[in-house]
C-alpha positions in Angstrom: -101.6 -84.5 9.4 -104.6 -86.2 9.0 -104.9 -90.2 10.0 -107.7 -92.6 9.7 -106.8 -96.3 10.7 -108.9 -99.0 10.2 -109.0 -102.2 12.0 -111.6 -105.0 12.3 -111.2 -106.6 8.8 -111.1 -110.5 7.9 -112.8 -113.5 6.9 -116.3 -114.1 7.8 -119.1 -116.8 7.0 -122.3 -115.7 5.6 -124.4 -114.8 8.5 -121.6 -113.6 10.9 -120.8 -110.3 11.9 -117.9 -108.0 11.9 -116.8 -104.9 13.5 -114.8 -102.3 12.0 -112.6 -99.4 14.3 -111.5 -96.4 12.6 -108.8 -94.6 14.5 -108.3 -90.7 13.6 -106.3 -88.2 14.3 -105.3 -84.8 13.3 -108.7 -83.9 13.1 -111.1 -82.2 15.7 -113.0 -85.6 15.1 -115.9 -84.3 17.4 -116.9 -81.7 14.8 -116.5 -83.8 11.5 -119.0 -85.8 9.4 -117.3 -89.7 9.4 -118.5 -92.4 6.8 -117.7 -95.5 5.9 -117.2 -96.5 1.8 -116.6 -100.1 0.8 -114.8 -100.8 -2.7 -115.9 -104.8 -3.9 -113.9 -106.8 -6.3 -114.6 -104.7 -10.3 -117.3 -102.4 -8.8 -117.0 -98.7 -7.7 -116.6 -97.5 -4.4 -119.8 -96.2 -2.9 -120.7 -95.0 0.5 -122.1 -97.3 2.9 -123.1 -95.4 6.0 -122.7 -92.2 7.2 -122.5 -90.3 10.6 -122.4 -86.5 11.1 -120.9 -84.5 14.3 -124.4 -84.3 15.9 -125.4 -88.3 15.2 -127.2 -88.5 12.5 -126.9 -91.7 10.6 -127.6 -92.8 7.2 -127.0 -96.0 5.4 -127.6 -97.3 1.6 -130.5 -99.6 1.2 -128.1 -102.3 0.6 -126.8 -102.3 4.0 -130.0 -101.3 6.0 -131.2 -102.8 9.3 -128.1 -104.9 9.0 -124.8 -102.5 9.8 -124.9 -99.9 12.3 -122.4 -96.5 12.5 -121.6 -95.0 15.4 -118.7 -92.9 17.3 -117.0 -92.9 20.5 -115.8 -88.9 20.7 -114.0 -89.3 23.4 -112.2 -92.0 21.6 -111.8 -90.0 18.5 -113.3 -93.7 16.8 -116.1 -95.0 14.5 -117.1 -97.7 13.8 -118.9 -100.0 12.1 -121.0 -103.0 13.5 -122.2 -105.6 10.5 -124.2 -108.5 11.0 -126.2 -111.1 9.3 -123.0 -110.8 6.4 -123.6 -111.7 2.7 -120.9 -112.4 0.3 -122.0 -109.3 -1.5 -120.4 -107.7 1.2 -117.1 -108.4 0.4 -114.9 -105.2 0.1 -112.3 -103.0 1.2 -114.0 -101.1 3.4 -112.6 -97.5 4.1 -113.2 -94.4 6.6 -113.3 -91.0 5.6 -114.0 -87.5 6.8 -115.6 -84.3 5.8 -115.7 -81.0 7.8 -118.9 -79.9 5.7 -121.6 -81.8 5.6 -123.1 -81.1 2.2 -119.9 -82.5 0.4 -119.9 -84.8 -1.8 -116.4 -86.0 -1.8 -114.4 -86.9 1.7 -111.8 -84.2 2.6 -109.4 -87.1 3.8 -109.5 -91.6 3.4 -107.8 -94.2 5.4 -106.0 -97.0 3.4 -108.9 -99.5 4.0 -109.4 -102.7 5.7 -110.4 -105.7 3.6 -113.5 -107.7 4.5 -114.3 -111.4 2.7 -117.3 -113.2 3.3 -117.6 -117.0 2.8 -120.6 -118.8 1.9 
């Protein structure tokens, strides 16, 4: 059974920074693609930063040069490091997996962890 299990959430002034854990298991989390999607207050969810097995990182403009992806393998974790916060990023923030890389839709989602950030 599949687990992702986000920590790292909270309350934030504008201009701080935040990192989020995501905890898996039940997954060879060494061979899957992780991302992170974020979910803000009326808005759809959209994907925020991505990582595949090999490293490779992407991000959505909205987010670039400020948030950073990466994984621990050997700590079957990713996470996400996000400074220089905006109150635009306020969100649920959720990790997901995918074994193939071209998908377009996560294979599996943790329950989120919710991030507020105070002007």
């Amino acid at each position: 059974q599949v687990q992702l299990v986000e920590s790292g959430g909270g309350l934030v002034w504008a201009g701080g920074s935040l990192r989020l854990s995501c905890a898996a298991s039940g997954i060879f989390f060494s061979l899957n693609h992780m991302g992170w999607y974020r979910q803000a207050p009326g808005k759809q969810r959209e994907l925020v930063a991505s990582i595949t097995s090999g490293g490779s990182t992407n991000y959505a403009d909205s987010v670039k040069g400020r948030f950073t992806i990466s994984r621990d393998n050997a700590k079957n974790t990713l996470y996400l490091q996000k400074n220089s916060l905006k109150p635009e990023d306020t969100a649920i923030y959720y990790c997901t997996t995918k074994r193939i890389q071209a998908a377009t839709i996560p294979d599996d989602w943790g329950k989120g962890t919710r991030v507020t950030v105070s002007s």
